[in-house]
C-alpha positions in Angstrom: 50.7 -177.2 11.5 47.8 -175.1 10.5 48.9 -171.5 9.3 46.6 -168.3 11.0 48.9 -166.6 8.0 46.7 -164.2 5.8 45.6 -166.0 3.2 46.8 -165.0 -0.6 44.5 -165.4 -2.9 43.4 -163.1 -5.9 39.7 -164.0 -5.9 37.2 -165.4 -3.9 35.1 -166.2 -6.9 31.3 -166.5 -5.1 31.8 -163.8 -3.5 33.1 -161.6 -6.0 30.3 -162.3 -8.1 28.0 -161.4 -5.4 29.7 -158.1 -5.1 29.7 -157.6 -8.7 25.7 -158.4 -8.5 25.5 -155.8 -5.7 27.4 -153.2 -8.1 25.0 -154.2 -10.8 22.2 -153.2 -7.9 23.9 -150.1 -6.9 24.2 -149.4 -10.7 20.5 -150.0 -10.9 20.4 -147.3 -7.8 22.0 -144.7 -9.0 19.9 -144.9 -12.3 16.5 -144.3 -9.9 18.4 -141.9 -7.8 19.6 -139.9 -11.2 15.7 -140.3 -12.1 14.4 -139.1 -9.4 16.6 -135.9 -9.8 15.6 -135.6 -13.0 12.4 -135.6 -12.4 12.0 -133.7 -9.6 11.7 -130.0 -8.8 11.1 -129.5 -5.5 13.6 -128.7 -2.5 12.7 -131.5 -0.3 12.9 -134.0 -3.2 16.2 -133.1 -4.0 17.0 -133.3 -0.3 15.5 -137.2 0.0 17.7 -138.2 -3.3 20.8 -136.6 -1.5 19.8 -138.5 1.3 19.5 -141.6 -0.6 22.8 -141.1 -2.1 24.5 -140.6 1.4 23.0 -144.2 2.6 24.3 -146.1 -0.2 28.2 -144.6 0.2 28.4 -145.2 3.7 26.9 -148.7 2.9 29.4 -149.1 0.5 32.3 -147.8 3.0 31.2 -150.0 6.2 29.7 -147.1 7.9 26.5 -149.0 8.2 25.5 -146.5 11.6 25.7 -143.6 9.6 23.8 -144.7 7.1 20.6 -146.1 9.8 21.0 -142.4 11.4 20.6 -141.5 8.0 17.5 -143.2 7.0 16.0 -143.0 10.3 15.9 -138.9 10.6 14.5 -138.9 7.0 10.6 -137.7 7.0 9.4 -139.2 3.7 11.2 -142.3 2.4 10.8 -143.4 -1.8 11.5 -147.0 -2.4 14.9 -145.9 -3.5 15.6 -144.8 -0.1 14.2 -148.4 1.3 16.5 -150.2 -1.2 19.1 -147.9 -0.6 18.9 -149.1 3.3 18.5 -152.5 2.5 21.6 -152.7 0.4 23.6 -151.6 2.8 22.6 -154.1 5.4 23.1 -157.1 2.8 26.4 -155.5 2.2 27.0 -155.7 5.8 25.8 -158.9 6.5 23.0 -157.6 8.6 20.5 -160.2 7.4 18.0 -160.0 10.2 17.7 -156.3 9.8 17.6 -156.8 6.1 14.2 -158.8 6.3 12.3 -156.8 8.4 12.8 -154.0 6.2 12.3 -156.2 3.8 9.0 -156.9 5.3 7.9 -153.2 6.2 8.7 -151.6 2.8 5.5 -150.1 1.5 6.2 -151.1 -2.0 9.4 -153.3 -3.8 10.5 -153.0 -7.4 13.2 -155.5 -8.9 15.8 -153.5 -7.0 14.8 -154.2 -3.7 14.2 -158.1 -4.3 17.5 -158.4 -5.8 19.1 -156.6 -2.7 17.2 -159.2 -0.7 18.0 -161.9 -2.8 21.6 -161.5 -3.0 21.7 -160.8 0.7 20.4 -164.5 1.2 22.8 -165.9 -1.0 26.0 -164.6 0.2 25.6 -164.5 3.7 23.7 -167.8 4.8 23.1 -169.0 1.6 19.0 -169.3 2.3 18.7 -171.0 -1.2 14.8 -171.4 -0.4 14.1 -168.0 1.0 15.9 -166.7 -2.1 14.1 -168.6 -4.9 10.9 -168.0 -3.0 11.7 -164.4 -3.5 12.8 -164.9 -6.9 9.6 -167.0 -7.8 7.2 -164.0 -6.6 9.1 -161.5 -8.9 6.8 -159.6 -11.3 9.6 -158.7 -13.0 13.4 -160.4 -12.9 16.9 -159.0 -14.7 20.2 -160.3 -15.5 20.8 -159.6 -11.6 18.0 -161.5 -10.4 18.8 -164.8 -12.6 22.6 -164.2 -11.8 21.8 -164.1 -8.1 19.6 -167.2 -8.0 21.9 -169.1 -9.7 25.1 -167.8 -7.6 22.7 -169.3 -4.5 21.9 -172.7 -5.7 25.8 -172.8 -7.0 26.9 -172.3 -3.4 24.4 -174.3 -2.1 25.9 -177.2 -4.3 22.9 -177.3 -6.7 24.3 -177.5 -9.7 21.0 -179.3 -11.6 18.9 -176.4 -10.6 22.0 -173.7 -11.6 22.0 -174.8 -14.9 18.4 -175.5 -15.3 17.9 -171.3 -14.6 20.7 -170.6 -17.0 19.7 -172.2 -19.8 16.1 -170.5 -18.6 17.8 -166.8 -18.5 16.6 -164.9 -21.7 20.0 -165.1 -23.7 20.6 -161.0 -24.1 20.2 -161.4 -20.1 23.2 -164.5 -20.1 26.4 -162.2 -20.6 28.4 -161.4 -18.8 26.8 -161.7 -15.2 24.8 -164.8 -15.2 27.7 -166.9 -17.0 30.1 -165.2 -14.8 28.1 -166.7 -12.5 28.3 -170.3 -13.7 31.9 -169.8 -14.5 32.8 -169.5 -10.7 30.6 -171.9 -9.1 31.9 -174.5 -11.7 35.8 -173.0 -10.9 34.9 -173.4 -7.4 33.9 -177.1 -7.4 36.9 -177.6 -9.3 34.6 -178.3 -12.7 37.7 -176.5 -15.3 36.1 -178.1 -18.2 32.2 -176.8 -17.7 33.8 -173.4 -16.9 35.7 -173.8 -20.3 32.5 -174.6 -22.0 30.6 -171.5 -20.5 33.5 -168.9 -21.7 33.7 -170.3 -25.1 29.5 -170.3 -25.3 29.9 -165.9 -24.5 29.2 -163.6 -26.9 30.8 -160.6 -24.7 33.1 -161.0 -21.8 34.1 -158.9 -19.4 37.2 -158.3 -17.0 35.8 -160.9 -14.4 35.0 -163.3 -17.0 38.6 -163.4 -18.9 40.1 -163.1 -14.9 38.8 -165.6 -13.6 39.1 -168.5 -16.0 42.9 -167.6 -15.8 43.0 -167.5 -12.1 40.8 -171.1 -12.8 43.7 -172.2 -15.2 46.3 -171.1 -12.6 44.9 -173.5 -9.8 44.6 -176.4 -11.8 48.3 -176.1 -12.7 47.6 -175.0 -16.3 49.7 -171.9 -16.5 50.7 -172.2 -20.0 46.7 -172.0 -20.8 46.5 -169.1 -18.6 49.0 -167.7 -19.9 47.4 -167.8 -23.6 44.0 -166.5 -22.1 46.2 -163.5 -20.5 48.0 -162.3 -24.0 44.8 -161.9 -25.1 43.3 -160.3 -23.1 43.3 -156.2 -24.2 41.9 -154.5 -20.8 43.9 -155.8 -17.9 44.0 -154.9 -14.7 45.2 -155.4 -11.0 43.6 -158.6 -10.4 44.3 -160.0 -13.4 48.2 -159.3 -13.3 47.8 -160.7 -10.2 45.8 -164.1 -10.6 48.5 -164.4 -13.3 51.7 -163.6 -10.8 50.2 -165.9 -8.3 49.4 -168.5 -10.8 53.4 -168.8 -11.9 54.4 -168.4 -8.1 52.1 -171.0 -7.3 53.5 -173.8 -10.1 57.2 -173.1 -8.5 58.2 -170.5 -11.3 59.8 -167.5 -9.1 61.5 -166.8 -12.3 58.6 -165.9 -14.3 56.3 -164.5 -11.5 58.7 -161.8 -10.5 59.0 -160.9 -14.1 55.4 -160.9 -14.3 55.3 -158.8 -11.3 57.8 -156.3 -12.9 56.0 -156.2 -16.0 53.2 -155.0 -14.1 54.7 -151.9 -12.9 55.5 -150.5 -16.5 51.7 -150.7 -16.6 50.4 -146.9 -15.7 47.0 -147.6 -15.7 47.6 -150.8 -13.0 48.9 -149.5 -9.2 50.8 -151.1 -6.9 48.8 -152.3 -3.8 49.2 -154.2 -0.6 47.3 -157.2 -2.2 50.0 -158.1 -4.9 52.7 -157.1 -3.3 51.6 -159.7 -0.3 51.5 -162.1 -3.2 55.2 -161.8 -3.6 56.3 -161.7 -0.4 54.0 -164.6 0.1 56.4 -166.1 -2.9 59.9 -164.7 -1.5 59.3 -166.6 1.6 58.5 -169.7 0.4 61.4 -169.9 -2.4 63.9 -168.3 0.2 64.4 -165.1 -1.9 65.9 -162.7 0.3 67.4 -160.7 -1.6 64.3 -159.9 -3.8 62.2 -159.6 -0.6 64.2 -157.0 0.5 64.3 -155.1 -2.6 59.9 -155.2 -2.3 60.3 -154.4 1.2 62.0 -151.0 0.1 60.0 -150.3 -3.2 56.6 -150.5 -0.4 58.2 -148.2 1.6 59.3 -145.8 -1.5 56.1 -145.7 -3.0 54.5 -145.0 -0.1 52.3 -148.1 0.2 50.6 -148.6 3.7 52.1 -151.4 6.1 48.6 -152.5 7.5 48.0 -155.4 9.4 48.1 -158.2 6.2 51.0 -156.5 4.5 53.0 -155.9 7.6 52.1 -159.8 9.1 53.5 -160.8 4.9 56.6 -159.1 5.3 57.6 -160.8 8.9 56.6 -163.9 7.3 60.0 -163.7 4.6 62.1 -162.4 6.9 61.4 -165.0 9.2 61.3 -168.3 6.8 64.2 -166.9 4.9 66.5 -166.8 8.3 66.4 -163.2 9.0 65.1 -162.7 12.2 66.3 -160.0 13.2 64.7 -158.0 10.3 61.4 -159.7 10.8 61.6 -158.4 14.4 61.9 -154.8 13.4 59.2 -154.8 11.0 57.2 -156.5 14.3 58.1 -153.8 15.9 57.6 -150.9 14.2 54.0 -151.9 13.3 51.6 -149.5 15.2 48.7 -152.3 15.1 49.3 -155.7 15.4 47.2 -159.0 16.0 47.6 -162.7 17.2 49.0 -163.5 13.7 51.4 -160.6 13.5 52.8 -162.3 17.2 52.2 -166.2 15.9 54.5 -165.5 12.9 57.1 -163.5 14.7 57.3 -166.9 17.1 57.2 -169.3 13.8 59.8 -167.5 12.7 62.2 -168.0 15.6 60.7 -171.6 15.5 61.9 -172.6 12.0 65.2 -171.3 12.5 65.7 -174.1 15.9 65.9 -170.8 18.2 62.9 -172.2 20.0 64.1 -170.1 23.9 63.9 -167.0 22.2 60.6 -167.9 20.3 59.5 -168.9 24.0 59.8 -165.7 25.8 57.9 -164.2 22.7 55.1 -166.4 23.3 55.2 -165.4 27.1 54.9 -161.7 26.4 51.7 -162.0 24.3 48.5 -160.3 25.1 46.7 -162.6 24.1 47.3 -166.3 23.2 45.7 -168.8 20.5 45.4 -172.4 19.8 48.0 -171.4 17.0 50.4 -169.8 19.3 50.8 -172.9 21.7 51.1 -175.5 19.1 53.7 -173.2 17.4 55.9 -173.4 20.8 55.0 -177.1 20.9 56.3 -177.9 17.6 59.2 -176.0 18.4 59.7 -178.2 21.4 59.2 -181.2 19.4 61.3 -180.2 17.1 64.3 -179.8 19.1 63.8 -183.7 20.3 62.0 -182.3 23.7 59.2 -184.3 24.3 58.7 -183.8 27.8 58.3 -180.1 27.2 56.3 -180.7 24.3 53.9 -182.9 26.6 53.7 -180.2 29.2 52.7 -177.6 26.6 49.8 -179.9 25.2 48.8 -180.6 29.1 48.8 -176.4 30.0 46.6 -175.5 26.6 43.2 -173.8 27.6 41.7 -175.5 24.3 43.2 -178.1 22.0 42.1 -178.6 18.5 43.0 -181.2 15.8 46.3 -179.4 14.8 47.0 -179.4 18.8 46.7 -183.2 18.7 48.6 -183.8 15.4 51.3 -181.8 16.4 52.1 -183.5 19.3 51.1 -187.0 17.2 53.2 -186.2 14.7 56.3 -184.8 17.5 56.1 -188.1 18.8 56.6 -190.2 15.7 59.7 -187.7 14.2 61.6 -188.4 17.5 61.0 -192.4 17.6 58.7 -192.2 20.5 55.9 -194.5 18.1 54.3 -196.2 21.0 53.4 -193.0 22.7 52.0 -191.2 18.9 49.7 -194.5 19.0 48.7 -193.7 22.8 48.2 -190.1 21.7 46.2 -190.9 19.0 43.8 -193.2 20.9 43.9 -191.2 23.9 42.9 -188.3 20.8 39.5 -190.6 19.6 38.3 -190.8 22.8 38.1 -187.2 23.1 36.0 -187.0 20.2 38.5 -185.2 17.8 38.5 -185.4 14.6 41.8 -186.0 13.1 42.8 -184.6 9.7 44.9 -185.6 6.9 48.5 -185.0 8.6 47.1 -186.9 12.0 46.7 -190.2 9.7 49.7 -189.8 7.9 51.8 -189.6 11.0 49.6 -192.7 12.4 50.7 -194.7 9.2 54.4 -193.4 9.1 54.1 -195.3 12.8 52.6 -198.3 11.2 55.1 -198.4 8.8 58.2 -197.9 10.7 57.0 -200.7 13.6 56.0 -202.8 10.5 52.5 -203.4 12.1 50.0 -203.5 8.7 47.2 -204.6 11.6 47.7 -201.6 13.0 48.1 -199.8 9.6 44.7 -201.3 8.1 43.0 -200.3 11.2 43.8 -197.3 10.8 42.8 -197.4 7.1 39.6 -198.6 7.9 39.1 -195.1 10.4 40.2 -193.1 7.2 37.6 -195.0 5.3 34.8 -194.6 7.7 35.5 -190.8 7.9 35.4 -190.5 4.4 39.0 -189.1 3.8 40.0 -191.8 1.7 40.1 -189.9 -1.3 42.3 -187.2 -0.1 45.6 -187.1 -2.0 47.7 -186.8 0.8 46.3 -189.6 2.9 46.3 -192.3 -0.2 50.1 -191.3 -0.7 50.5 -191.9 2.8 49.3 -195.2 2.6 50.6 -196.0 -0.7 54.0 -195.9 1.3 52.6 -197.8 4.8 51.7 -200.6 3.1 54.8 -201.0 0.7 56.9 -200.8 4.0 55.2 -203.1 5.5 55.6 -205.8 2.6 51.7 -205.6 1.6 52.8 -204.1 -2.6 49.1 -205.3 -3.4 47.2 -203.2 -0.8 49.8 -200.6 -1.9 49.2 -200.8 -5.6 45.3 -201.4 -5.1 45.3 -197.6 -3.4 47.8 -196.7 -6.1 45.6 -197.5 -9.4 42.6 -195.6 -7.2 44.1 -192.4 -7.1 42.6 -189.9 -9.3 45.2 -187.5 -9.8 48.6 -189.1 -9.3 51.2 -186.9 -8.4 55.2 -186.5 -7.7 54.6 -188.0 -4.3 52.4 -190.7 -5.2 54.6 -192.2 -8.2 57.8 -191.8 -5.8 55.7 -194.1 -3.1 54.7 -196.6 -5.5 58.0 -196.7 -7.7 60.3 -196.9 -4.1 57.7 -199.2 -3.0 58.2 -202.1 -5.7 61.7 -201.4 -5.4 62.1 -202.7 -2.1 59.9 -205.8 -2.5 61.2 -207.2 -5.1 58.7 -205.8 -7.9 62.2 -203.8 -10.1 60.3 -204.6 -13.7 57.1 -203.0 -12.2 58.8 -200.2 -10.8 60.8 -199.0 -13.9 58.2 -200.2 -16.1 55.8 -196.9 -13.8 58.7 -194.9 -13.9 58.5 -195.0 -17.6 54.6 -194.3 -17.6 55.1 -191.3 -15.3 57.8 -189.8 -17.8 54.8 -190.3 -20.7 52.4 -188.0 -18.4 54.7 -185.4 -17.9 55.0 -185.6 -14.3 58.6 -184.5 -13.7 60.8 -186.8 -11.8 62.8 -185.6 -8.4 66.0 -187.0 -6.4 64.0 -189.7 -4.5 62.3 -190.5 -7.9 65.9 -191.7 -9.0 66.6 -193.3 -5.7 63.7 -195.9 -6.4 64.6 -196.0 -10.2 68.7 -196.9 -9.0 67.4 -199.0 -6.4 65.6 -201.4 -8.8 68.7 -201.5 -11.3 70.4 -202.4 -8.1 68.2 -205.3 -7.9 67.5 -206.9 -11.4 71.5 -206.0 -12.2 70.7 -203.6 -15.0 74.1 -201.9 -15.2 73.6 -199.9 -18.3 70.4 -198.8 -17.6 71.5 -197.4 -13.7 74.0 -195.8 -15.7 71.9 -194.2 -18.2 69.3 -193.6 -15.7 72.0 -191.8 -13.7 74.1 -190.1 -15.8 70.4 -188.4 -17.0 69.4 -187.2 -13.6 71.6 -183.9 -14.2 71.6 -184.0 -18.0 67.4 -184.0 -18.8 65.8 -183.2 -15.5 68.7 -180.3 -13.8 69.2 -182.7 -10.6 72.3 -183.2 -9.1 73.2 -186.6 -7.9 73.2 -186.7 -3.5 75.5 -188.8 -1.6 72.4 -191.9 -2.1 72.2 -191.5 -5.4 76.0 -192.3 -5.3 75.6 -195.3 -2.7 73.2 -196.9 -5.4 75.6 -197.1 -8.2 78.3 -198.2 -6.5 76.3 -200.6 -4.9 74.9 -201.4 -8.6 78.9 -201.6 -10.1 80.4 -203.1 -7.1 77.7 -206.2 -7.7 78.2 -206.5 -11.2 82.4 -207.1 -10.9 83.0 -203.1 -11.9 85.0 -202.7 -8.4 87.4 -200.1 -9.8 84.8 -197.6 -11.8 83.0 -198.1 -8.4 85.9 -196.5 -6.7 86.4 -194.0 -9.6 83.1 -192.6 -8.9 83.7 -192.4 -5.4 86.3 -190.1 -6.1 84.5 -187.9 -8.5 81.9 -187.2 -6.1 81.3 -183.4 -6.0 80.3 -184.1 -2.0 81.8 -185.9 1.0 81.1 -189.4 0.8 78.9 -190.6 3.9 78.5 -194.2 5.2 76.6 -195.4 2.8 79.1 -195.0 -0.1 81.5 -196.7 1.9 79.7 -199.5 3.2 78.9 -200.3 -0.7 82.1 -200.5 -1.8 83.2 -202.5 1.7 80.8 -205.1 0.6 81.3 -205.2 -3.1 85.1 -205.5 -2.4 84.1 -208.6 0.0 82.3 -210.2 -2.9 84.9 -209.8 -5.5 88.1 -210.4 -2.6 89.5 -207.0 -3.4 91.3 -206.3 -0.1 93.1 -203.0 -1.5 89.6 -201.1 -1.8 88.2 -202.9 1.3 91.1 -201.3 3.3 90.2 -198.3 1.9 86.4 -198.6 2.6 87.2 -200.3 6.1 89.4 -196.8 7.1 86.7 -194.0 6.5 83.6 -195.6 7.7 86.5 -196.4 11.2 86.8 -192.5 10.6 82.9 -191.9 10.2 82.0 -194.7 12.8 84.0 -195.7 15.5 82.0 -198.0 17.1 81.4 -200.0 13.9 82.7 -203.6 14.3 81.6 -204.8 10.3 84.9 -203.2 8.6 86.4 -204.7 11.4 85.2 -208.1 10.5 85.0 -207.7 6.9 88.3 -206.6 6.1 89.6 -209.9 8.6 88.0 -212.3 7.0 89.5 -210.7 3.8 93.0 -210.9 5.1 92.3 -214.6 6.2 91.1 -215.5 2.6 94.3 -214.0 1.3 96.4 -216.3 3.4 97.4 -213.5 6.2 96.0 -215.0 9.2 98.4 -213.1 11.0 97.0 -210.0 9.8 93.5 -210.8 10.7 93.8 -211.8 14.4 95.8 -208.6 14.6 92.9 -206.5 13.2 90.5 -208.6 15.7 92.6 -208.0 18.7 92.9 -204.2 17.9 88.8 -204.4 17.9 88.7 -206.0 21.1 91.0 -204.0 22.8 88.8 -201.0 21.8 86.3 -202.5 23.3 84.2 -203.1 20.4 81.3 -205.5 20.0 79.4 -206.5 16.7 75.8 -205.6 17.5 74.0 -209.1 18.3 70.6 -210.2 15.7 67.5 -210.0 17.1 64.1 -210.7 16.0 60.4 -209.8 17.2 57.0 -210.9 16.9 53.8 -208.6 17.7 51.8 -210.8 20.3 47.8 -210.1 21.0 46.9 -211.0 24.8 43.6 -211.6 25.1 41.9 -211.4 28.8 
């Protein structure tokens, strides 16, 4: 589901730069306004640079009426005061009113066309109305080039970016201009030409050394950003916090919260809603009450105002960590509160499976959006109510792609596969364009009904959409395809995927497990160890499953036994099933059971039904008796230990025994579940 959640992120790197260039303009202001004091004598003079002043604060504060009430009362305007205006309405976003000023000023100086340059770079990005601009410039600065190549950055031009940088007089490259080029190459995820611009600068300054660590951080390079942040002599807020975000991010509460503590023996750096909804951001998702609460107090101690974005951050951990009741008194005492302050409030109740009370939350709001509804639907879904979840879909004013998926993907977690294809067609026809999670939950359907026509049609959708590059979506089909017995459309897509990750070796290494391919998957397990991509449980259950297969017993133990010793995971209840499946082939019927018994967990089917049929192989009627009675305690109904352990007694010589254990299962009324077999069959008309 699509989150309306604020979003948590230290820097917005375009437009930061474009602030800083505006600071570099109203720098460039406040030099003519201090020279225009300086040089002049007279009353009304002084009265026009106050003036000028007052327009570019309230500029700077929002107050963009004040400062046209301002400027329109004045009797005699300087350019400063026309730049001054024109500032604030770039600041603004007031682009329109920008360019006929623009157009009406008696005279411009480099100030004014940097204003308007800027103000067609960050709003609309109007690359050619900006570099036509730039081009007529009498005389450019470091703010002109840095603007002009902060537009044709955003614009995606990086040719013509770095042809004007390596134009830019070199005193005029540092640190604006190859601030500049650092985030537009950040932002199209180019690490490595952003490297080679910071090494290149002869001075940095706090943006510069920020953002390549909050570059590092996203890339998953903490231990780089970490080295960049040690050096580092001036830090401050958003630094500490790219750099707390950055180990939050990577799954390191640990560190982050240390980070974060570190922070606040730091005089010269304050506290402010901004990091602190960084952490709560990070309590929530790693289930960290305790420390959540403990922020929760210190914002209230220090006196920290609960607006709208920190107040919506703090409901947020309350509600994913499970305290609802808490989350609904911070709801409650917030004196203003939006559609995401009511949409999280509902999630909350949501995640937890209390989806009536969620409900009458969502009835009581003022106003709902497409996020609220396919919260409630979700819920619905959730809770294995379809029909609910149908008349939800059917009642929304307007649906969107997340609508759709929702409901898709509802379908296809309660079984209901031939309805999520329905959906889905029924979704095409309405001309909406699905996104990554529709065509996973499309090819989870594929998979489960073993359809690969199906699966490749919808491949060839992803294709024709472009999408097929999208991490997500290749794992997805990575695991379709192995499911549906196709390993070499699953390892073509496999050996195409740019950045590998967890998911993708899991899909591949499970996926030559189960088709026969146990070489090929340990021999990519042991490729994935030499790029450093750290394992997980259902890494192991592919890695077992293939020892299970080729009969490596040694190496399921080593394999195994190194799951809690190298990596910190502790074997589940599968992990278990696979080695005694894996001993109880090999003859090792008793260590089988041994390891039953040392499990730290309750055994579940599974575990049984591996040692039922390893003690069927080897005739070992004591531990099939012992199998046979707890999966009859786990599974009444179940007529295989039933029929195992008779045929064992028979093979022992005690018929009697057997049509004793076969009457007791008839006179439960117990029925061994017939074979069947199906074909997919294309009717043509």
């Amino acid at each position: 589901m699509r989150s309306k959640r604020p979003t948590i992120l230290c820097f917005n790197f375009i437009s930061r730069v474009s602030s800083s260039l505006l600071a570099h303009h109203y720098s460039t202001l406040s030099i003519s306004i201090s020279h225009e004091r300086a040089t002049t004598s007279h009353a009304s003079n002084k009265f026009v640079v106050h003036c000028n002043t007052q327009i570019t604060q309230h500029g700077r504060n929002g107050n963009l009426e004040e400062s046209e009430s301002i400027f329109n009362r004045m009797s005699h305007k300087t350019i400063v005061s026309y730049t001054a205006m024109l500032t604030a309405y770039a600041l603004n976003g007031q682009l329109g009113k920008a360019q006929k000023l623009f157009d009406q000023m008696p005279e411009r100086n480099t100030a004014s066309y940097n204003a308007m340059i800027t103000a067609y770079v960050k709003h609309n990005c109007m690359v050619r109305e900006a570099y036509s601009l730039f081009s007529q410039m009498d005389e450019k600065n470091e703010v002109s080039y840095a603007a002009m190549i902060t537009g044709f950055l955003r614009a995606g031009l990086f040719y013509n970016a770095e042809s004007l940088y390596l134009e830019t007089p070199v005193n005029w490259r540092d640190p604006v201009c190859s601030n500049a080029m650092i985030s537009g190459y950040l932002n199209a995820g180019r690490l490595e030409d952003a490297v080679n611009i910071f090494g290149s600068m002869k001075y940095r300054d706090v943006v510069s050394w920020s953002s390549m660590i909050d570059g590092y951080c996203k890339k998953g390079k903490i231990a780089e950003a970490r080295v960049l942040f040690n050096l580092m002599h001036d830090k401050n807020v958003v630094t500490w916090t790219a750099m707390i975000s950055g180990y939050m991010k990577a799954g390191s509460f640990a560190d982050g919260f240390s980070m974060f503590l570190n922070m606040r023996k730091e005089r010269a750096v304050a506290i402010n809603p901004t990091n602190l909804t960084v952490m709560f951001e990070a309590c929530g998702n790693f289930g960290r009450y305790r420390e959540g609460m403990q922020l929760h107090g210190l914002a209230l101690r220090i006196g920290s105002q609960i607006d709208i974005l920190l107040g919506n951050s703090i409901i947020s951990m309350y509600g994913r960590c499970g305290f609802l009741n808490e989350a609904t008194r911070v709801f409650q005492s917030m004196r203003d509160k939006d559609t995401v302050s009511w949409n999280l409030l509902i999630s909350g109740y949501v995640q937890q499976g209390e989806i009536e009370k969620a409900h009458r939350i969502f009835v009581k709001m003022p106003e709902k959006d497409v996020v609220s509804w396919t919260t409630i639907l979700l819920g619905y879904s959730r809770k294995g109510d379809t029909r609910s979840s149908i008349q939800l879909f059917r009642m929304m004013p307007e649906k969107d792609d997340v609508s759709w998926t929702a409901l898709i993907s509802g379908f296809v977690s309660n079984g209901d596969y031939e309805k999520a294809i329905h959906c889905y067609i029924e979704m095409r026809q309405k001309a909406v364009r699905p996104n990554s999670h529709t065509f996973s939950s499309m090819l989870s359907a594929s998979a489960v009904l073993a359809n690969p026509n199906h699966g490749s049609q919808i491949h060839a959708h992803i294709v024709k959409m472009g999408m097929e590059f999208d991490l997500f979506i290749q794992n997805s089909l990575v695991s379709m395809y192995s499911k549906c017995g196709n390993i070499y459309e699953s390892w073509r897509v496999f050996v195409n995927i740019s950045a590998p990750n967890v998911i993708s070796f899991n899909s591949m290494i499970t996926g030559l497990s189960q088709n026969g391919y146990g070489e090929e998957a340990l021999q990519l397990f042991g490729k994935m160890q030499n790029e450093s991509i750290e394992p997980n449980e259902i890494t192991f259950l592919g890695v077992l499953a293939a020892c299970v297969h080729l009969g490596l017993v040694q190496k399921g133990r080593e394999y195994f036994n190194s799951m809690r010793s190298l990596y910190g995971i502790e074997p589940g209840p599968d992990h278990y099933s696979c080695m005694v499946d894996l001993l109880g082939r090999a003859g090792f019927v008793d260590e089988a059971n041994n390891l039953i018994q040392r499990m730290p967990v309750e055994p579940h089917l599974g575990v049984w039904g591996a040692l039922l049929s390893a003690s069927r192989i080897h005739h070992r009627l004591d531990l099939a008796k012992l199998a046979a009675h707890n999966i009859i305690e786990l599974e009444p109904d179940s007529a295989i230990p039933y029929v195992v352990l008779a045929d064992l007694y028979n093979i022992a010589g005690r018929n009697q025994d057997g049509d004793q254990l076969r009457m007791r299962k008839h006179s439960k009324r117990i029925k061994k579940s017939p074979g069947c077999s199906w074909i997919m069959m294309s009717i043509q008309k």
